[in-house]
C-alpha positions in Angstrom: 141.5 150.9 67.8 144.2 148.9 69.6 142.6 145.3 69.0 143.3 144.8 65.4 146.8 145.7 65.6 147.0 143.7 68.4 145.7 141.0 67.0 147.7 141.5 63.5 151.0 141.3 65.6 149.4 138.2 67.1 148.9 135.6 63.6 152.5 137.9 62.1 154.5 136.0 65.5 151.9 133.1 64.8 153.6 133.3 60.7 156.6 134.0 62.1 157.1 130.3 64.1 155.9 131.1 68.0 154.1 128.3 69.6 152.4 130.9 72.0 151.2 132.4 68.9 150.4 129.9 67.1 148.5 128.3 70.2 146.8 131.5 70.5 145.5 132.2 67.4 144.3 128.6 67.0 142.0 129.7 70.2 141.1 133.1 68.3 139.9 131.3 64.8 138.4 128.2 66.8 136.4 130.3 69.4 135.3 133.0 66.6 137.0 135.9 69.0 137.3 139.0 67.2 138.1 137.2 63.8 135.8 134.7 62.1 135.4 131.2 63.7 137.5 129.1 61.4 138.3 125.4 62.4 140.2 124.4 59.6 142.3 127.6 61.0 142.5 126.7 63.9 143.5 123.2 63.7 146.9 124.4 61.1 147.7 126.8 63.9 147.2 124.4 66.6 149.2 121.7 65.0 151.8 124.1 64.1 152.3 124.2 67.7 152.1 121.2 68.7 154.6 120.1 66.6 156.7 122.2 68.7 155.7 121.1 71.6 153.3 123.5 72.9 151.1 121.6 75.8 147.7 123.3 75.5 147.9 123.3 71.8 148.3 119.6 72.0 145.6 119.4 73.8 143.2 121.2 72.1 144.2 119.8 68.4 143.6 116.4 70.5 140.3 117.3 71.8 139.1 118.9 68.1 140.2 115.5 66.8 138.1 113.3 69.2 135.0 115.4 68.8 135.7 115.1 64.4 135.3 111.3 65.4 132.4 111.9 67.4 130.6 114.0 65.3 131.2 111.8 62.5 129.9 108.8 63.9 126.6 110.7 64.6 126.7 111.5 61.7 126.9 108.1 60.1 130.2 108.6 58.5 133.1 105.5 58.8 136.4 106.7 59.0 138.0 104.0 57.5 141.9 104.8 58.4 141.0 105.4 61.6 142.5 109.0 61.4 140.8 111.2 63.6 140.6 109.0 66.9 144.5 107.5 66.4 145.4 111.8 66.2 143.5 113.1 68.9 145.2 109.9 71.0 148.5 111.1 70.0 148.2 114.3 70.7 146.3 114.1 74.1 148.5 111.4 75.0 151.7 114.2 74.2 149.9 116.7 76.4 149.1 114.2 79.1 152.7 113.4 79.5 153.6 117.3 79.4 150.7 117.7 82.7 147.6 118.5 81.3 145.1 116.9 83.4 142.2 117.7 80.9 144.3 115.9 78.5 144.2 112.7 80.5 141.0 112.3 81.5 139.9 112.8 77.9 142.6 110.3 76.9 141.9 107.9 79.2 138.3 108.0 77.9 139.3 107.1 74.2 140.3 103.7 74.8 138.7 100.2 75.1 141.6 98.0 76.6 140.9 98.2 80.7 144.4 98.5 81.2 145.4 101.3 78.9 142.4 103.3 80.1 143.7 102.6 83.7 146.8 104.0 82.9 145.7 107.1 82.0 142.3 107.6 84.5 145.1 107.2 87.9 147.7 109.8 85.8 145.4 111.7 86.1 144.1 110.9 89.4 147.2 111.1 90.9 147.1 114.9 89.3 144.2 116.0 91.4 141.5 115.4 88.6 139.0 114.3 90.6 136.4 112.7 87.7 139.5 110.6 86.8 140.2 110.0 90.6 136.2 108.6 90.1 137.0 106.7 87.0 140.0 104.9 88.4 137.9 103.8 91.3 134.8 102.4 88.9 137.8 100.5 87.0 138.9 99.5 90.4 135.1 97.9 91.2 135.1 96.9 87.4 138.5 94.7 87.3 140.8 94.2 85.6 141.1 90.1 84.2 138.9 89.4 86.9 139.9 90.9 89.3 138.5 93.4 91.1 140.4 96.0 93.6 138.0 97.1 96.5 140.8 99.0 98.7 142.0 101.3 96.0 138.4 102.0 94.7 137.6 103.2 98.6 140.9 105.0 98.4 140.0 106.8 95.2 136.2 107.3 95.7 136.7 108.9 99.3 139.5 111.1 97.6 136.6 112.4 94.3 134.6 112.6 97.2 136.5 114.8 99.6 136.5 117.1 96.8 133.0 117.2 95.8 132.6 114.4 93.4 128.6 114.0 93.5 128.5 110.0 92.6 131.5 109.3 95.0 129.3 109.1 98.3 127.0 107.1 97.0 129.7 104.4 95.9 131.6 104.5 98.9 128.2 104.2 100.9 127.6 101.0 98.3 130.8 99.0 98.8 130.6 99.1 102.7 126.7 98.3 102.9 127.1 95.7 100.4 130.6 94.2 101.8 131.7 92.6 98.9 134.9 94.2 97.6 135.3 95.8 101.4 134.6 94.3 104.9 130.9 95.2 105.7 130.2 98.6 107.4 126.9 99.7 108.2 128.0 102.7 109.8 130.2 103.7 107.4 127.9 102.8 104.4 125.0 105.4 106.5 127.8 107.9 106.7 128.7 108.0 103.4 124.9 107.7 102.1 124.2 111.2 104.4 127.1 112.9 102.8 125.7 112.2 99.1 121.7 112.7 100.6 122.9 116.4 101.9 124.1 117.1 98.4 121.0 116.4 96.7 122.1 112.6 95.9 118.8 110.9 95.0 120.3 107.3 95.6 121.9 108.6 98.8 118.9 109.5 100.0 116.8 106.9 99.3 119.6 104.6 101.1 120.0 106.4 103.9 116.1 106.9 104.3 115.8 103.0 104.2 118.6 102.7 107.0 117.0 104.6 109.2 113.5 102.9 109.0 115.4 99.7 109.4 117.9 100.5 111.8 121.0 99.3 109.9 124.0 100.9 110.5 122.2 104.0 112.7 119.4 103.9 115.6 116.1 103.7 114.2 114.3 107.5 112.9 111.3 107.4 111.5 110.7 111.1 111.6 114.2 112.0 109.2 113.5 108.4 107.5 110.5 110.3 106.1 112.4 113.0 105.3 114.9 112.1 103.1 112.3 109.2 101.2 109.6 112.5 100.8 112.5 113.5 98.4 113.3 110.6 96.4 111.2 110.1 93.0 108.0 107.6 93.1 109.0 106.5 89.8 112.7 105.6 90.1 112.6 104.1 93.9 110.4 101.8 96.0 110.2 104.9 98.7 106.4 105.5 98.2 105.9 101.7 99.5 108.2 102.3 102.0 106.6 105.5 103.3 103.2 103.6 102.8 104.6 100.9 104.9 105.3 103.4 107.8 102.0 105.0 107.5 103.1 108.0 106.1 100.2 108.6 104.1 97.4 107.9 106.2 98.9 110.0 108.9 98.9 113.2 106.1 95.3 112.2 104.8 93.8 112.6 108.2 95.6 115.6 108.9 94.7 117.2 105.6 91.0 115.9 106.8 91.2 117.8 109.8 92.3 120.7 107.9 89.4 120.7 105.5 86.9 120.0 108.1 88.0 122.9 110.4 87.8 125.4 107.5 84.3 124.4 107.0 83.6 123.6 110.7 80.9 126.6 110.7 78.7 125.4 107.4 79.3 122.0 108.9 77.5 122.8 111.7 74.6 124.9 111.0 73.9 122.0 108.2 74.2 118.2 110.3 70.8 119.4 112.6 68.9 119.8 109.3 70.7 116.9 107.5 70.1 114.4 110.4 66.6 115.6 110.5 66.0 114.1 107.0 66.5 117.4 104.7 68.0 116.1 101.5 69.1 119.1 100.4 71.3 119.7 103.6 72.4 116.3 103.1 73.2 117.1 99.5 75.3 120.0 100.6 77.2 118.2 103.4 77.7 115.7 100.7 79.7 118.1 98.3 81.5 119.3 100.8 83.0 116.7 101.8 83.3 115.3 98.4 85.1 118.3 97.3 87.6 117.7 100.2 88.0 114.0 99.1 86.6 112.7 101.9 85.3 109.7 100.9 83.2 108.3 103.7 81.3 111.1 104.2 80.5 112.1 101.4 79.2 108.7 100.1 77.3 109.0 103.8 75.7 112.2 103.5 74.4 111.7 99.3 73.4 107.8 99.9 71.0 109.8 102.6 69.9 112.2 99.9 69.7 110.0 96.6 67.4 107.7 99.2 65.1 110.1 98.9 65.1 110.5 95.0 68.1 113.2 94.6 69.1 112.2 91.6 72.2 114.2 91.4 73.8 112.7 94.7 72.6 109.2 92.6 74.7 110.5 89.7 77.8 112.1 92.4 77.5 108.9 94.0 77.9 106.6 91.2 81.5 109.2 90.2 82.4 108.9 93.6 82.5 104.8 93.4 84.0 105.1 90.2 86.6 107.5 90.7 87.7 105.5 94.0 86.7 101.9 92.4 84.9 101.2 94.9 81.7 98.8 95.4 78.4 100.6 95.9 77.5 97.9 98.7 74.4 98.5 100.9 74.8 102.3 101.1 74.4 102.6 97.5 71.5 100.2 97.4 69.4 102.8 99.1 69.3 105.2 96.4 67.5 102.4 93.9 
């Protein structure tokens, strides 16, 4: 075979001193391709490299570094020089300045001070990254001492988003409804909320739903209102209130009604002449049917009639039914004492 003399001529260049190589099999022993995985390998090759410059070795020897820290700190260990997190600064910081994008997002991410992270979020912003073309606009909306930069967080947020960022509509959306760092736009915010909402943005959709019932920003629509709040979680949003509010529910309970009655419209009818002539046990039956279609009224209608007249299983359906729905008995349950 080919592959092991290829890959024999790879780590004897790699010996021999050639960043590619040494970049490459770094990759080889770190992935576990075709030799064993091998960190410890793969970080002396990738450092080789790096030491001479190689971008992507820097890079990766960087990355390795960070996650070491990472890892360790899960892990409950204290690194007490610091080692790991100062190296994998310096060498993402080295391939950041060479062009690697990757390299200065994940560089921007190890530091604390505002500024320094800054620094390296809008290098790599102004590279086309678009999470760091998101991160310089939170930083923007964040501030720097105090102050906080609402044009260049627009600027940046409608860049991530142009480019498929899936927070970025929702923020842009955010500043102009709220009008705090940015004049106040209603029909921008709405824009921006229908761009996230069409992407599956939860936020965005609730937003926008909530527009449209209110008619902020866009003519009221109470048909796509429901719409986008159907799709938003119960658990996270107000939107079940909100569809409440608009009647939402009781609209689909009597249509669902409807449904249930039509499918039994037939049983329905040969029973009512013998239930409203006093048969309990075709009021028993028009009972459970509509009990089992969870309509309430009639159901509690149709076994108050037959517990009346001693059924003592609509007495023990009726008293599930009231407690199911916590409900009061009232009069109607009365009857069946």
């Amino acid at each position: 075979s080919e592959e092991p003399e290829v890959v024999g001529e790879l780590f004897r260049r790699a010996q021999s001193g050639e960043a590619w190589a040494q970049y490459s099999a770094g990759k080889l022993c770190y992935e576990g391709i075709v030799v064993p995985p091998d960190e410890e390998e793969a970080e002396k090759w990738w450092r080789l490299a790096a030491e001479q410059g190689h971008p992507m070795a820097q890079r990766w020897i960087g990355e390795l570094y960070a996650s070491v820290q990472v890892k360790g700190a899960c892990e409950g260990e204290v690194f007490q020089d610091g080692r790991n997190i100062e190296q994998a600064k310096l060498w993402l910081g080295q391939a950041a300045q060479q062009g690697v994008v990757e390299a200065m997002d994940m560089r921007g991410s190890l530091e604390a001070a505002p500024g320094e992270v800054l620094q390296w979020f809008r290098m790599g912003a102004e590279h086309g990254d678009v999470d760091c073309m998101y991160a310089t606009g939170e930083i923007c909306v964040e501030g720097q001492n105090g102050v906080r930069d609402g044009e260049n967080a627009v600027k940046w947020f409608r860049l991530a988003a142009e480019r498929g960022h899936a927070d970025a509509p929702f923020m842009l959306g955010r500043l102009h409804e709220e009008g705090t760092l940015v004049a106040q736009n209603l029909e921008e915010a709405a824009r921006w909320y229908r761009v996230g909402a069409e992407k599956g943005h939860e936020e965005c959709q609730y937003r926008l739903g909530k527009m449209l019932l209110e008619g902020r920003g866009v003519s009221v629509d109470l048909v796509e209102a429901e719409h986008w709040l159907e799709k938003v979680s119960f658990d996270v949003h107000d939107a079940w209130a909100l569809l409440d509010k608009m009647g939402v529910y009781d609209r689909k309970f009597r249509e669902y009604e409807e449904r249930a009655l039509a499918e039994c419209s037939e049983r329905i009818a040969l029973l009512m002449p013998a239930a409203e002539g006093g048969d309990a046990a075709a009021q028993f039956e028009l009972g459970e049917i509509y009990r089992r279609h969870h309509i309430r009224e009639q159901a509690i209608e149709w076994h108050g009639q037959a517990a009346s007249q001693g059924r003592e299983d609509s007495k023990i359906i009726l008293l599930e039914i009231f407690e199911y729905y916590s409900c009061r008995a009232g009069d109607r349950y009365s009857r069946a004492k």
